[in-house]
C-alpha positions in Angstrom: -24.8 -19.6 -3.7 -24.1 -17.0 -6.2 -22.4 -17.8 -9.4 -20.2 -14.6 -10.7 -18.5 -14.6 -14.2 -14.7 -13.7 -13.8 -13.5 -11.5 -16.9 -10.0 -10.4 -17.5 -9.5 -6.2 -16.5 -7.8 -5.9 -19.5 -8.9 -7.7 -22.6 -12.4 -8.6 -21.0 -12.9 -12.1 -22.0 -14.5 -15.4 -19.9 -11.4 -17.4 -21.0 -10.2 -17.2 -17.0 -9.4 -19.9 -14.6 -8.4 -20.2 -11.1 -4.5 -19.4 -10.7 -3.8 -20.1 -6.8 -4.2 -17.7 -4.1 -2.6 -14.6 -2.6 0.3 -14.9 0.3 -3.0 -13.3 2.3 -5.5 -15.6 1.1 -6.8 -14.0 -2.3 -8.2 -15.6 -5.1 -5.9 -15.3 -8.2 -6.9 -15.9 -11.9 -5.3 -16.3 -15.0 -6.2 -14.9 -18.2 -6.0 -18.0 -21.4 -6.6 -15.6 -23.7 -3.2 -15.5 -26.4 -3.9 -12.2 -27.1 -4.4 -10.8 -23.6 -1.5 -8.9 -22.6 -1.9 -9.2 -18.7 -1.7 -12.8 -17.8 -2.3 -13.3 -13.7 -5.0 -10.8 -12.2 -7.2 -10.2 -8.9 -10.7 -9.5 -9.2 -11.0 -7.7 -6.1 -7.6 -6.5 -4.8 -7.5 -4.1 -1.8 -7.3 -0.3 -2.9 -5.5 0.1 0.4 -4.9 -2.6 3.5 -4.9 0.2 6.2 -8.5 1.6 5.2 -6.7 4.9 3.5 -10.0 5.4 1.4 -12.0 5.3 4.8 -10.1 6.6 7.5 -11.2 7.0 11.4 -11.3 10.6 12.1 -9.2 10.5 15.0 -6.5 8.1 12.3 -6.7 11.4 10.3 -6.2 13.9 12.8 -2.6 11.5 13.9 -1.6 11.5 10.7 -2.5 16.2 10.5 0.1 16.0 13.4 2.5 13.7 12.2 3.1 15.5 9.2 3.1 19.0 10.7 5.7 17.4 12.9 4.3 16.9 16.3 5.5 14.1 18.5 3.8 11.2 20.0 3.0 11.5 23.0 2.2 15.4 23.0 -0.3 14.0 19.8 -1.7 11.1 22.2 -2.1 13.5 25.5 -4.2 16.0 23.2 -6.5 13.7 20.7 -6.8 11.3 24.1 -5.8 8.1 22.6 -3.6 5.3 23.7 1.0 6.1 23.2 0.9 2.7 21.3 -2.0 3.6 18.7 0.0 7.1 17.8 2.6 5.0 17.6 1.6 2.7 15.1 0.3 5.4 13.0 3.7 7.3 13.5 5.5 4.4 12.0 3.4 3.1 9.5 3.8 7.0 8.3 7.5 6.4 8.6 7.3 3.5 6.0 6.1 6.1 3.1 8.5 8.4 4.2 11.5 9.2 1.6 15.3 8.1 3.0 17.3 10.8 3.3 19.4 12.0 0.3 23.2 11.4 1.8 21.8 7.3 2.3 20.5 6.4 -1.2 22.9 4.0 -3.1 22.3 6.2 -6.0 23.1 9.2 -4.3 27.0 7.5 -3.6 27.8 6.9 -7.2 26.6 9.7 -8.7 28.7 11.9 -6.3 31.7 9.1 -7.1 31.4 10.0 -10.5 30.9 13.8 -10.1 34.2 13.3 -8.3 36.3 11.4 -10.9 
C-alpha cells in the first residue's frame, strides 16, 4: 500500500486531515492551517465528468453537428450511431446552452425599470 502525503493547493502545508467524502464518493480534506485561506479541498477532482479532455471521435463529430445545427436523427443516420446516443449528447449540449434573453429573471426587471 502506498502512503501519499496530502498538501493543501493553496498554502502547501501537511497540516490536512480527512474531511468526509464527496456526494459521488470523493475523498475530501480539510486544510488546519490558520493562515490558509482555502479551508475544504479535493486532491484529485474531476477536470470534467463527461471525459471533455478526451473525447470519442465520433462524441466530437455529434457535438460539430449539434452546434452547426443539425438534427438528431439526420446526425445518427450519417455518423451510424444509435437515436438514443445523439440524443444524450444533444441534451447534455442543451444543459450548457444559454436561456434565451425574453426568459431570464434579470431580463424582466431591467425592462420594468426601463419602463417606469
Amino acid at each position: 500500500m502506498a502512503v501519499m502525503d496530502v498538501r493543501c493547493p493553496d498554502c502547501h502545508g501537511l497540516n490536512v486531515v480527512k474531511y468526509g467524502t464527496q456526494p459521488n464518493g470523493k475523498q475530501r480534506y480539510l486544510c488546519q492551517d490558520p493562515n490558509c485561506s482555502r479551508r475544504i479541498f479535493i486532491v484529485r477532482p474531476a477536470v470534467a465528468e463527461t471525459g471533455l479532455t478526451r473525447l470519442p471521435v465520433e462524441m466530437r463529430r455529434v457535438i460539430e453537428r449539434a452546434l452547426a445545427g443539425g438534427d438528431i436523427e439526420q446526425t445518427a443516420q450519417e455518423l451510424q450511431l444509435p437515436t438514443s446516443t445523439v440524443a444524450e449528447v444533444f441534451q447534455l449540449l442543451a444543459r450548457f446552452a444559454a436561456p434565451p434573453a425574453g426568459l431570464s429573471r434579470g431580463g424582466r426587471a431591467l425592462r420594468r425599470r426601463a419602463a417606469s
